[in-house]
N, C-alpha and C positions, 0 to 999 in steps of 0.2 A: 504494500500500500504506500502509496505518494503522500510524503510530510506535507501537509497542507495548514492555514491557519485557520482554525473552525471559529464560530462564533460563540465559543465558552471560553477563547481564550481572551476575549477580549471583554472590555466594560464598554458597550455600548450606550450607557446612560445620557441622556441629555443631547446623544450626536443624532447627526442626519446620513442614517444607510440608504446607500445605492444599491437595490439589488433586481442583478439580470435574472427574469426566470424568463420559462419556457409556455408561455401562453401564445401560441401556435393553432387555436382552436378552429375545429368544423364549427361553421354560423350558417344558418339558415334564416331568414327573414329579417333578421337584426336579432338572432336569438341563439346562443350558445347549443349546441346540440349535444355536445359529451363534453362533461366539464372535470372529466379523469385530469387531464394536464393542470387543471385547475383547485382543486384540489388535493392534489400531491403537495401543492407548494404551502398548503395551509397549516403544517404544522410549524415551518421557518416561521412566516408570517407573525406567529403568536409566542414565538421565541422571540426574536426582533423584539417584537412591541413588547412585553413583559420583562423585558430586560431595558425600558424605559427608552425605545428609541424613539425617531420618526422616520418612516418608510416613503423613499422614493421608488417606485416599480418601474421597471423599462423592459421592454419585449416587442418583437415581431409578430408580423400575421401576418402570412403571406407573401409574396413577391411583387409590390406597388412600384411605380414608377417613382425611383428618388427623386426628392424635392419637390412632387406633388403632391396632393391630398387626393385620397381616394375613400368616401364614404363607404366603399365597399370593404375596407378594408383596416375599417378602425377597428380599436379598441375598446368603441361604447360598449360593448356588450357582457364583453372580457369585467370593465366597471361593475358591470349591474350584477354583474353574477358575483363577482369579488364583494359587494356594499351587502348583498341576500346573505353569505356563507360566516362572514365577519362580523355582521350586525351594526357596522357602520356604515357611513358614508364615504367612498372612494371615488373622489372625483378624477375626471380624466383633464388632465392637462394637456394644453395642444398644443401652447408654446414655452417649451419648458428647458432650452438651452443657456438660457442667460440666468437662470434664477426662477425658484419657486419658494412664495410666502407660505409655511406649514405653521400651523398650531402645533402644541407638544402632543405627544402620541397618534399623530394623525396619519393613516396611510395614502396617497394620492398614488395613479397612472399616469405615465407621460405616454401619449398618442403615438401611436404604434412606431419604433425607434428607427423604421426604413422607409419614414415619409422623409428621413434627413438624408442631405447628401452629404456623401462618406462615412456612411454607415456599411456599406459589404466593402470596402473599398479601407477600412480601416485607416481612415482617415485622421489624423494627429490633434489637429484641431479642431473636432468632436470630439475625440478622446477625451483632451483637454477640459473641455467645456465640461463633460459628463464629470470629472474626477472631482471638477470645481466646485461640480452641487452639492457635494458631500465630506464627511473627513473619514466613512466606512465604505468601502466596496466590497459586494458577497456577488460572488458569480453560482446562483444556485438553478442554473440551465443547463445542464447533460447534454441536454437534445442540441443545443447550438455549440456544443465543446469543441467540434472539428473546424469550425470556423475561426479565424483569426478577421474578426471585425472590432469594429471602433466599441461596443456595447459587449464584447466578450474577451478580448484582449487587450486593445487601445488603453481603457479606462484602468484597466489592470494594471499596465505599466503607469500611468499619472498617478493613481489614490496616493493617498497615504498612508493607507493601511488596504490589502487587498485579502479577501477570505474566501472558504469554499461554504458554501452552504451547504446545511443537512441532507438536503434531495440529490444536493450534488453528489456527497460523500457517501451516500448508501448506495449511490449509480456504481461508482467505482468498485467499491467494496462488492457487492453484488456480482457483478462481470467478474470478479477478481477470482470471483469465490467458484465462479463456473469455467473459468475456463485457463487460472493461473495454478489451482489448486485442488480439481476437481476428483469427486470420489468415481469411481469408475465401477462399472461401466457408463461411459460418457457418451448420447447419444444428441446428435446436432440434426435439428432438421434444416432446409433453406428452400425457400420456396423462389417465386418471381419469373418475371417472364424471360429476362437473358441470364443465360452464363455470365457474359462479358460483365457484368453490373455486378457480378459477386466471383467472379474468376480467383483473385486474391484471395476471398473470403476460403473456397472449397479449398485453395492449395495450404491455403495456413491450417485448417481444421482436417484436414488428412493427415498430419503427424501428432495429432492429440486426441482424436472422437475413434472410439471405438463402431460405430455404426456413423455414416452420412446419408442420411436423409434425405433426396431431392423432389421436388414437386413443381406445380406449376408449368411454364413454358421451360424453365430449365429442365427438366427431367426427359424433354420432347429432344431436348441435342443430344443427353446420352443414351437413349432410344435406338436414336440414329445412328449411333456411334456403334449402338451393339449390334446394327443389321437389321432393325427390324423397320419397318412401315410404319411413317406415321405421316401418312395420308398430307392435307393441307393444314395440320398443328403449327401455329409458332414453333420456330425454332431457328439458330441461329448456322448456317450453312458452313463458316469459316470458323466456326468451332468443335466441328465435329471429330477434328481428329485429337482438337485440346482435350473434348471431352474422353475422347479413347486415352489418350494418357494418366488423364486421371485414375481413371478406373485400374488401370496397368500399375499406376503410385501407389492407388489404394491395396492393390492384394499384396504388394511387396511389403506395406505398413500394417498390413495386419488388421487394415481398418476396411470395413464391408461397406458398401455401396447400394441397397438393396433395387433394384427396376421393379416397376411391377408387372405384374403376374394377367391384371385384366384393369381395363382402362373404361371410363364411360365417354361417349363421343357424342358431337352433335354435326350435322354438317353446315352450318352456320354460326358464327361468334354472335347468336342473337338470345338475347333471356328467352325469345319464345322457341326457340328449335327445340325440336324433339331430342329428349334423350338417348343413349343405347350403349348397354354395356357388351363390350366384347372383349374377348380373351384379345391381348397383346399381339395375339398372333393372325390376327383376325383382323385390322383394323385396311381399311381399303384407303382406295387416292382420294374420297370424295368424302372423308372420315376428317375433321377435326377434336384429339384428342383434349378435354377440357375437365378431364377430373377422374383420380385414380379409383379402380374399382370394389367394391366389397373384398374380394377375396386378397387383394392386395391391400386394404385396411385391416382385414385378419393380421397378415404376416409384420405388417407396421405395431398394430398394440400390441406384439409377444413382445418385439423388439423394445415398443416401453416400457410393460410392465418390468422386463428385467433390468431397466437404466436404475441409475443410481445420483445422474444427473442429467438434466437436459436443457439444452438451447434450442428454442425456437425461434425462427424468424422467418416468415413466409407461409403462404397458404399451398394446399396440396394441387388445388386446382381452381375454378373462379367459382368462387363460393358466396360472390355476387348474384349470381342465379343458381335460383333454388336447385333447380335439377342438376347444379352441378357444384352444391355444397354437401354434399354425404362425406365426400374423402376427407374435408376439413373437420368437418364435426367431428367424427368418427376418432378422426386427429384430438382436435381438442379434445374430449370425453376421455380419451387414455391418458392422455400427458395430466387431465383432471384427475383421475381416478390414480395416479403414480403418487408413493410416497418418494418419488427423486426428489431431489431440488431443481425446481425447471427456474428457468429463464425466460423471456421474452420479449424480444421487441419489434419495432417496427410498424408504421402506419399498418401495412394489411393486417397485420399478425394482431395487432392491439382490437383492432375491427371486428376480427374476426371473434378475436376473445371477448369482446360483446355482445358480439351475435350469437352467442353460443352459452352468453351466459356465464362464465365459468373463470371470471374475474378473483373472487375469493379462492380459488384453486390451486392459480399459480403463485409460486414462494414466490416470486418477484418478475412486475411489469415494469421493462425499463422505458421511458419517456423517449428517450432516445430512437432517432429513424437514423439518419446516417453519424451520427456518432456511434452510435450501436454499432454500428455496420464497420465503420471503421477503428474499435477498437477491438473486434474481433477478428480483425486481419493483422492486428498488432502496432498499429502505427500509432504515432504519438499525434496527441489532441494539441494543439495549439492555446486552448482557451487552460486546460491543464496544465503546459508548463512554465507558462506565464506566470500563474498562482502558485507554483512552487517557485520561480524567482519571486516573485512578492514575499514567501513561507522563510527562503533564505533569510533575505534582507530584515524581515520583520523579527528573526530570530537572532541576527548580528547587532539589531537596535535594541532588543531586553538585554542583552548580556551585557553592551556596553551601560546602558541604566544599571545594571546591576553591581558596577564596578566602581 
């Protein structure tokens, strides 16, 4: 685990905290739809505030055009649902670069942090401005870790004092626990529709998972790759032979790759096409493969029930429509029904685990979509090792106080 500076180490009384989270939410009509991401961050919030601070919130929603305003794409909602859960009032501030007037213990929003320009651009002087409104920064966003922006890094390097938030440090801790330290057997699913978007990912978890997992449109390239037909399924042409390697790494490691056995098809990528399960061997050129079959969810929950940990990320098949959510469920219900310690992240995967209900299930849903993604290929998060230069520094200034 990364030396980080948590917010027990410090007296926050009487200051004004900067804290980045991850409100990133689905909105429908001006109406928050899944307020998981929001929610998660509510136990910081009342650490913060109980520890006598006052809360400035900054966060993303979406990809708006910098330096415009886009009602589509504010943060009012993100407000109302934050003012309902807190029991306060959390107004949204819209111009909030130069200064904002706060009451003591008061929490505000600053309007969504990529209406500004040189916000993805990690821009210096935004940094600046941001570090300015405070004398505490907590970066308690996972989900935005792999970025090095003005609101995840920038501001990290200006504070004066920089920290990892709670939500942050159980993200860490959590992945760490599954895939730095994990009890075996270790079973990774990955779903999605290209190899190419998770290539990294399978070659890094082929010398550590005892079982890989594949679904979705990836599992359509190493289909291909083993000879068989897969009709007009997504799948990716010029990876057909990465995916033969892999499979070739995997039996050299020891680590199994399972294909399946029988497939459900439709001949159209439409919610309304007809279903049709057919053995794997069966499937013709006018067949698009959209979701693994019963007897090949058989052979998947042996494989769980005997894990001891699991990583989820991806669904098995588009379990967007119904008649071709069975291999998911099915999925979920066993990784529910496992006493492993599973994992899980990522927009589908989180989706899916509403859809299905089975939230209370998994030991740990990580906030994270491509932070997940890329701390399981191994790579170092930018918004992490910023706060540990912060964790340094901040550790070289008590010692010297102390002397």
């Amino acid at each position: 685990m990364t030396i980080l500076v948590k917010i027990a180490d410090l007296d926050l009384s009487g200051k004004t905290v900067l804290i980045r989270e991850d409100y990133n939410v689905p909105i429908k009509n001006g109406v928050v739809t899944s307020d998981i991401r929001i929610r998660a961050t509510l136990p910081t919030l009342t650490q913060v505030l109980e520890a006598g601070a006052k809360i400035i919130l900054v966060s993303h929603l979406g990809r708006p055009t910098a330096g415009e305003y886009d009602e589509a794409f504010s943060l009012a909602p993100v407000a109302k649902s934050l003012s309902d859960f807190l029991e306060i009032d959390v107004p949204l501030i819209k111009d909030w670069t130069n200064g904002i007037d706060m009451s003591d213990h008061q929490v505000v929003i600053c309007e969504n942090v990529r209406f500004e320009k040189g916000e993805t651009t990690n821009d210096e002087a935004l940094a600046r401005k941001m570090a300015q409104l405070c004398q505490v920064y907590i970066n308690d966003a996972f989900a935005t870790a792999h970025r090095a922006q003005a609101s995840t890094h920038g501001v990290a390097k200006y504070a004066s004092i920089s920290a990892a938030g709670p939500l942050l440090i159980k993200e860490l801790k959590a992945l760490s626990k599954a895939l730095r330290d994990p009890v075996s057997p270790l079973v990774a699913i990955v779903g999605g529709a290209k190899v190419s978007s998770k290539l990294t990912i399978l070659e890094t978890l082929l010398g550590k998972v005892d079982q890989l997992i594949v679904g979705g449109g990836i599992v359509n390239t190493f289909l291909k790759a083993a000879g068989y037909e897969i009709g007009k399924s997504l799948y990716e042409a010029d990876l057909v032979e990465v995916a033969s390697k892999l499979m070739k790494q995997a039996e050299e490691s020891d680590c199994h790759i399972p294909l399946p056995i029988d497939v459900v098809c439709g001949k159209e990528f439409d919610e309304n096409t007809a279903a049709e399960t057919k053995s794997v061997n069966d499937v013709t050129a006018d067949d698009m493969i959209m979701d693994v079959g019963p007897e090949t969810s058989k052979q998947l929950n042996k494989l769980i029930a005997k894990a001891n940990t699991i990583v989820w990320n991806g669904p098995l098949g588009v379990f967007e429509f119904k008649q071709f959510s069975q291999g998911t469920k099915n999925l979920a219900d066993a990784i529910a029904e496992s006493d492993a310690y599973s994992i899980a992240g990522g927009g589908d995967t989180i989706a899916a685990i509403s859809t299905f209900n089975i939230e209370d299930k998994i030991s740990y849903i990580s906030t994270g979509g491509g932070a997940f993604l890329e701390f399981l290929e191994g790579k170092k998060l930018p918004a992490i090792e910023i706060l540990e230069e912060a964790a340094r520094a901040w550790e070289a200034m008590e010692r010297a106080r102390e002397l």
